[in-house]
N, C-alpha and C positions, 0 to 999 in steps of 0.2 A: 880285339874281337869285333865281326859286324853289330849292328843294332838295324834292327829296324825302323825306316822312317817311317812318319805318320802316315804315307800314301801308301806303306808297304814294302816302299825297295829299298837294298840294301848296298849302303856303300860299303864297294870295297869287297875280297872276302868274306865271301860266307862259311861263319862258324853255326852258327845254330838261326832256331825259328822260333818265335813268340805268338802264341793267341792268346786272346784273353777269354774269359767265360766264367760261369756262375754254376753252382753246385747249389743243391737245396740240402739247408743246415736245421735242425732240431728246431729252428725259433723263425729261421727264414732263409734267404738266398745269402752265400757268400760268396766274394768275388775271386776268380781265381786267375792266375797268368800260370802256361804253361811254357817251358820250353824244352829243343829237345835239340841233336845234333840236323846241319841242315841237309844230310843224307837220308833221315826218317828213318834210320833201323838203327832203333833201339826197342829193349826189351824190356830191359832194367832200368829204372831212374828212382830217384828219392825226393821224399818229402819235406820242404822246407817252413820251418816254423817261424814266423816274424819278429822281432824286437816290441819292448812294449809301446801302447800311444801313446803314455804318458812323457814320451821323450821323442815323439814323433815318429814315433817309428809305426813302419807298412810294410806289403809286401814289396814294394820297389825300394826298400832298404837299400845306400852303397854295398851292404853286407852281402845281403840276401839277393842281391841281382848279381853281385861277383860268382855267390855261390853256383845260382842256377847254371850263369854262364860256363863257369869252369867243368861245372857236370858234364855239358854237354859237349864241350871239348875234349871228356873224357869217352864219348859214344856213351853219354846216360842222358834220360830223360827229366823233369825236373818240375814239380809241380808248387807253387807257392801260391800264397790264398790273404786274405786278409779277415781279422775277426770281426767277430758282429758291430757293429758302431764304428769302422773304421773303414773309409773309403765309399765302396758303393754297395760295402755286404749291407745285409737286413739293419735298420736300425729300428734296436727296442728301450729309448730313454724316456719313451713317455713327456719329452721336451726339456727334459735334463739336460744340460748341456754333455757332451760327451766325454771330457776331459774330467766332469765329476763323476760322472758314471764310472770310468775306468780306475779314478783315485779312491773309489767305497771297495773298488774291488781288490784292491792293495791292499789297505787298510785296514778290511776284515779277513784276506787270506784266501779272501772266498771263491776261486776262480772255475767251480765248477761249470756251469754254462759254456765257456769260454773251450773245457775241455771235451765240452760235448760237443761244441761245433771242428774243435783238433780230430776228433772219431771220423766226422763225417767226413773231414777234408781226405781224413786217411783211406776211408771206405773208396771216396772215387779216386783217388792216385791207384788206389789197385785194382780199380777197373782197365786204368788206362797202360799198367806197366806194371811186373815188378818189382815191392818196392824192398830195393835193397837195404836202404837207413832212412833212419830220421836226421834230420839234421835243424838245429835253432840255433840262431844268434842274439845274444841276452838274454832276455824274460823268456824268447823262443826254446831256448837251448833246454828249459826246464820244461817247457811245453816238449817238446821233442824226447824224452827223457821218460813222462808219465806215457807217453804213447806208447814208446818200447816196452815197458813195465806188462800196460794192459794189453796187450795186445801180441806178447811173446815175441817182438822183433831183436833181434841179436844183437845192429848195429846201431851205434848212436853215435855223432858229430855236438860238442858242444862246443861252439866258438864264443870265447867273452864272457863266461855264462857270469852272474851274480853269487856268486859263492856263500857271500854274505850273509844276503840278505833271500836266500831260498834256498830247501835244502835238495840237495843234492851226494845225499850219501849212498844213493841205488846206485851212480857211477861208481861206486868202489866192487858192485856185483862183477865178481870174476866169469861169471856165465855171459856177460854182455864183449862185445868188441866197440871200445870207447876211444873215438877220439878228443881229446881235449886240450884247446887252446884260448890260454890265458894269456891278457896284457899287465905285464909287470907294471906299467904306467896308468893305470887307470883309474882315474880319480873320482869314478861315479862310486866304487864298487874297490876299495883298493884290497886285493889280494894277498892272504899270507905270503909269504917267502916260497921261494921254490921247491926247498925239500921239504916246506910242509905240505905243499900241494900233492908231492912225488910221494909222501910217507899217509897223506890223508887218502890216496886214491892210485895203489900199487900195480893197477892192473892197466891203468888207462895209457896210449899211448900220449904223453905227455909235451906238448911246445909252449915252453914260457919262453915269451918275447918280451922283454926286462925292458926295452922302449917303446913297449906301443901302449897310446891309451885305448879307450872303449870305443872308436869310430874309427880308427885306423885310415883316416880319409888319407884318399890317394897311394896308399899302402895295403889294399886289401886283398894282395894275392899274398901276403906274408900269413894272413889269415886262416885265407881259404885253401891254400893248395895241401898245409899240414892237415887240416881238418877235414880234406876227402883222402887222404893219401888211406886212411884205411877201405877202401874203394877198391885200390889198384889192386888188381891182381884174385879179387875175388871169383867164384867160380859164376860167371855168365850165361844168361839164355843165348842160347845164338839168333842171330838175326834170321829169318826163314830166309828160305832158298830163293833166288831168284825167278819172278812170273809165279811166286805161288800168290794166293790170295791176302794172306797175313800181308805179303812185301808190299803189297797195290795200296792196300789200307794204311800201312806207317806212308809209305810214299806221299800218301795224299795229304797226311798231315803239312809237310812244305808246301807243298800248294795252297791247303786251307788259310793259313798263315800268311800269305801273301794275299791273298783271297779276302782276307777278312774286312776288310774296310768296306765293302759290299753288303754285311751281314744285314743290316739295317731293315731290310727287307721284313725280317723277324726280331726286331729291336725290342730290347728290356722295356726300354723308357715307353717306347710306340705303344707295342702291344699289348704288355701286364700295366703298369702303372698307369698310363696314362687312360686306363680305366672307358666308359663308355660311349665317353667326349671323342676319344681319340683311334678307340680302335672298328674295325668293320668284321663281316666274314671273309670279305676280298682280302682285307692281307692276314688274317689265319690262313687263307686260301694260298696263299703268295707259298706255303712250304707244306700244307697241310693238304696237298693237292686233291687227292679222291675222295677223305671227308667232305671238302667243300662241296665238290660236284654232286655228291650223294645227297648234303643238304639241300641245296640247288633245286634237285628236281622233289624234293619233300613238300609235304603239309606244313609241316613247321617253318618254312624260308615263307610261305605264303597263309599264315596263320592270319596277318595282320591288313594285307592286301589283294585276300582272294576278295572277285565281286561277290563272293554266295556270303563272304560274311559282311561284307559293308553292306550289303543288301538288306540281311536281317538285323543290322545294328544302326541303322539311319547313319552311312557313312562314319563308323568307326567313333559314332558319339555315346554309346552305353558304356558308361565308365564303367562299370561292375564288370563285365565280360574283357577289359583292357589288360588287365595284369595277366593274363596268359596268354593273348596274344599277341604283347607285344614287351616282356618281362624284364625288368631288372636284374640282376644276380639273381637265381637261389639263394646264393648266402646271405643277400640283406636279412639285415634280426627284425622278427617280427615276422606281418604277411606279407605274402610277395606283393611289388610294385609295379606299377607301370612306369617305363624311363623316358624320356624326355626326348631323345634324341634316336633317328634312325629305324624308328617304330614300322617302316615299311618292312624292315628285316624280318620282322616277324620273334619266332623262337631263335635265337642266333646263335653263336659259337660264348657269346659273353653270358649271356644268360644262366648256361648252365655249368661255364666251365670258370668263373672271375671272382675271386674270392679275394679283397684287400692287396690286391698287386701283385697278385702269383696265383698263375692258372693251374688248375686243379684237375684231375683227371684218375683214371683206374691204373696208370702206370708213372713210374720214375721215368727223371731223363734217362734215355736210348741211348743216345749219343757222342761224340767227345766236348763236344760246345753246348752250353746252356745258352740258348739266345735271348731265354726270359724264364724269371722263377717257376720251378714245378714244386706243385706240391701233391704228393701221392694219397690218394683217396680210396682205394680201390671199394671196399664195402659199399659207398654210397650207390656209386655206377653200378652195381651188379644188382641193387634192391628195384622191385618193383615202386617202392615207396617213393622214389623220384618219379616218378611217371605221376602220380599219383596225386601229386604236389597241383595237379591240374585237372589232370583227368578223374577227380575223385570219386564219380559215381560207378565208373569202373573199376576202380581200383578197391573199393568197397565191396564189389561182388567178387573181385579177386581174393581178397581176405577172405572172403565168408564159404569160399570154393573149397572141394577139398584137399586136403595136401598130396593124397597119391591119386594121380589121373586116374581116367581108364585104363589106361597099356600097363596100367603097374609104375611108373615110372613117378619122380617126384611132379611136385607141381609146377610146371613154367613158368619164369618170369616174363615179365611184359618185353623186356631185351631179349628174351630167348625167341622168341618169336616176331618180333618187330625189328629188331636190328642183328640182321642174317651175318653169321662169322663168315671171317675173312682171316687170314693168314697175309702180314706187311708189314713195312716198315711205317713209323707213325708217318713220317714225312716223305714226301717224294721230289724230285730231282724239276726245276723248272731253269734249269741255268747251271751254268758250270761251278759255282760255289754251293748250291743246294746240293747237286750233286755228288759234292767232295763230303760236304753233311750227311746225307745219305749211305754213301758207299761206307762209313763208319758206323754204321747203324746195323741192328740182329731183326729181320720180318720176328713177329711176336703174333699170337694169337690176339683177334679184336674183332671188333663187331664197327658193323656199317652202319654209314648212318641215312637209313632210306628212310625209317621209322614205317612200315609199311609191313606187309605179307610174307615178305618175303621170306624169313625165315621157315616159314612151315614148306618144308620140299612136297610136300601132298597136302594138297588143301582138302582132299577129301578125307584129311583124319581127322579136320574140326569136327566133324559131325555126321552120322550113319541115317542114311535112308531106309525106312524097308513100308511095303505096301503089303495088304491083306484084302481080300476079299469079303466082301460085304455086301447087303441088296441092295441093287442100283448102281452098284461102282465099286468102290476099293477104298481102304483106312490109308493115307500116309501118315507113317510115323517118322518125327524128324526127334533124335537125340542129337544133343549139344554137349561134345568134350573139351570146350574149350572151358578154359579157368575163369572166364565171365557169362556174363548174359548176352543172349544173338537175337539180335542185335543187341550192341550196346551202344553207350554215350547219351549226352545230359538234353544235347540241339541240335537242330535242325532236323532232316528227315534222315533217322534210323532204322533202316526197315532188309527185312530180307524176305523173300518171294520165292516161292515155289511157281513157275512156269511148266505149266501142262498141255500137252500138244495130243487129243484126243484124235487117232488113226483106226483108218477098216483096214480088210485083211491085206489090201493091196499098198499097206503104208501112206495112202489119201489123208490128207488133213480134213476131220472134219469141226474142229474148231479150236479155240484154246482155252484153257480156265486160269486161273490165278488164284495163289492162297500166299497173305501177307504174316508175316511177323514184325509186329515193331512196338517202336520205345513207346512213342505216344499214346497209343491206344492200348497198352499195358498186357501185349500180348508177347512180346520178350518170351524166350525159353532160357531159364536159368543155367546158370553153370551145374553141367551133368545132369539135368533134366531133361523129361520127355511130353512132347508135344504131340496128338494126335486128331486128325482132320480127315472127317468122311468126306470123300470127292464121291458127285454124282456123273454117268459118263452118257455122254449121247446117243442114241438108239445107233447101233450098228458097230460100237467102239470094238476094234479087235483087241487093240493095245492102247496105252496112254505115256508117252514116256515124257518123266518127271526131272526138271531141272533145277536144283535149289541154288537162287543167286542171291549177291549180294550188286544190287544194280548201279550202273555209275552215276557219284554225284559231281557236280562242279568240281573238278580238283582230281578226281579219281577214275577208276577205270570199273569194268565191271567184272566181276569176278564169280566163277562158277564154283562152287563149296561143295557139289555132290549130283552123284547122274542117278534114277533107276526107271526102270521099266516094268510097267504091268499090264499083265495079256490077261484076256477075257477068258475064263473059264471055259 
């Protein structure tokens, strides 16, 4: 059969295609190798369970790499993973060595963990395919085994399994389709006689190989070919039609495959682990393409490097004002930090999404590749309460706001309004391998990251104008439905302004007046409160038309919040 070399190309015939990638497990990432036929249509493929580590055994088993291989010379696909502690999945020994970690887990029986991270691996194999069987070799074969139990799957492959020493009496379940092959020779785990195997488990399709031990090295299709044979001939998805969309996507998988030695670009080690030493928003940016740019032009990209706050901070030396803009994780324990490194960035992509080497976010990987650990959060991102983590005086008035608007409708998040939806895929296409990324990927609803106005499609629902008639001029009344105070925020100049343009009958200007609202002089209009200011108007005024703004500061633009007009009696 081909293999892939480490550049990617293959000598010789091509039978199948290998990438590698990461799945997020119950405790952290594990690592996965997938392969598949190298025409990319397949539908169906299975799940392959590892040997234990305590005898060195991975997912690049002699076993378990015959097995994948043979799959996919069957037109199957073929996903293998490795457990927690073993290779480059999560490690959780707290500096245990790993070989005791795995020998407590022998020893007390106790291998649940182990089979929470078996769920997950199963969860994404049936993202990516059909899964036809389970299939494990040794300690896997029992791993493969409790999968089918929980999870109602029909077939099961036990190759070599330890008869012994775990039980395996659910293979005698006549509901299941069992293949089982045992080595007569095998002296880790030596095996009853053959008709007691055939009389202890009546139903399974049975291959005792009375000369092979437990490694079968150099002999491993005597293995594997009994042990998929219950495969052949089951009833198949078909491959979709040619030039349909489904065929573009399996296709791309051969190319991605080849591809991959490029991935680097969105590397595990780069991006998640190597934490804030090593990573930037440029290469989040590198695959994260419209996020970035969205950040780019934000407050947040220039929290730490506009002139308006070095200005008011004596060049960025007020330590107290530093932890927000220029922040460590969120998830550091305790108060947030200021980092060390890269602080011109401002509020950055690590900031809010870097949690112990696996980024965090409101969605699972998309994907068919994990290019670096995800771990799903969704609650946190949709809470105002992240916002808040900074912006607390806002966020204060937000709490204290009421829960149903004016419109009737619940009360908005700070995301509901600040980070305007978008319909996309997380990542976007910069190169022919992102693009092979991409084109595997479902658009998903998400929110932008302007951090700005955007979200409100009428800025004139923040807030209602109305005038009244009065001696000498006219009352403006400004109501505020926004979920904070208007203005809001803690510094610098908060302020919003009514702009009045007093006109005779012929529309002449005859002069302007101004009426402020702002933070500093404690003249804010609360959330859902009402503000009322007699305006005097100059002899002749026919009309006065009223503009309530929000004026541009350093950074920003100016923004109109509401028009009215009042004519002279």
């Amino acid at each position: 059969m081909g293999e892939l070399d480490a550049d990617g190309g293959v000598p010789g015939a091509e039978t199948f295609h290998e990438t590698r990638g990461v799945v997020r497990g119950p405790a952290g990432s594990l690592e996965t190798l997938l392969t598949w036929p190298a025409d990319g249509e397949a539908r169906d493929g299975i799940l392959i369970c590892s040997p234990s580590p305590l005898l060195g055994g991975d997912m690049e088993n002699n076993v378990t790499e015959a097995l994948a291989r043979a799959a996919a010379a069957r037109g199957l696909a073929a996903l293998r993973w490795n457990y927690r502690n073993v290779g480059r999945s999560h490690d959780d020994t707290d500096g245990q060595p790993r070989f005791e970690w795995w020998n407590a887990r022998q020893e007390a029986g106790d291998y649940g963990c182990v089979l929470e991270d078996a769920q997950a691996a199963l969860a994404h194999a049936g993202g990516l395919f059909q899964v036809a069987a389970v299939v494990g070799y040794s300690f896997g074969a029992w791993i493969a085994l409790q999968l089918a139990r929980r999870n109602g799957l029909r077939r099961v492959a036990a190759v070599l399994p330890p008869l012994g020493r775990l039980d395996f009496d659910d293979l005698a379940d006549d509901s299941l389709e069992v293949s089982l092959v045992v080595g007569g020779a095998d002296v880790l785990d030596p095996p009853p006689p053959e008709c007691v195997v055939r009389d202890r488990f009546p139903a399974a399709r049975l291959t005792y190989l009375a000369d092979c031990d437990h490694f079968v090295l150099g002999r491993e299709e005597l293995a594997v070919e009994p042990a998929l044979a219950l495969l052949d001939g089951f009833d198949r998805h078909e491959p979709p039609p040619r030039g349909s969309a489904g065929r573009a996507r399996l296709a791309s998988l051969a190319l991605l495959a080849v591809l991959a030695s490029s991935l680097a670009g969105c590397s595990y080690d780069d991006v998640a682990q190597g934490g804030i030493e090593r990573s930037s928003p440029e290469r989040c940016g590198q695959c994260h393409v419209e996020v970035y740019a969205e950040w780019s032009s934000s407050g947040h990209a220039r929290a730490y490097s506009a002139d308006s706050f070095a200005a008011v901070t004596a060049d960025q030396s007020f330590a107290r004002c530093l932890p927000c803009h220029a922040p460590d994780s969120i998830y550091t324990a305790g108060a947030l930090e200021t980092r060390d490194v890269r602080r011109a960035h401002g509020v950055d992509c690590i900031a809010c999404h870097l949690s112990d080497g696996v980024l965090v976010g409101p969605f699972s990987q998309r994907g068919l590749v994990d290019p670096h650990p995800v771990r799903q959060d969704e609650p946190t991102y949709r809470r105002s309460d992240l916002c808040g983590i900074c912006h607390e005086q806002t966020f204060e008035q937000w709490r204290a706001a009421p829960e149903i608007a004016h419109d009737g409708d619940a009360k908005p998040t700070c995301q509901a309004c600040h980070m305007p939806p978008v319909q996309r895929t997380l990542t976007q296409a910069t190169g022919a391998t992102s693009a092979l990324i991409v084109a595997l990927e479902d658009a998903v609803p998400q929110r932008q990251h302007r951090f700005d106005l955007g979200g409100l499609q009428d800025l004139g629902s923040a807030t209602s104008l109305s005038v009244t008639a009065s001696p000498g001029g006219f009352v403006l009344q400004l109501e505020n439905h926004l979920p904070h105070s208007l203005p809001t925020g803690q510094f610098g100049s908060r302020i919003v302004l009514a702009r009045i343009d007093f006109q005779d009958a012929e529309g002449r200007s005859l002069g302007r007046g101004v009426e402020h609202w702002s933070v500093r002089r404690g003249t804010a209009v609360p959330a859902g409160g009402t503000d009322r200011r007699t305006v005097l108007v100059p002899a002749g005024t026919a009309r006065a038309v009223v503009e309530l703004l929000r004026p541009r500061r350093p950074g920003s633009i100016e923004l109109t919040l509401g028009q009215i007009t009042w004519r002279a009696p």
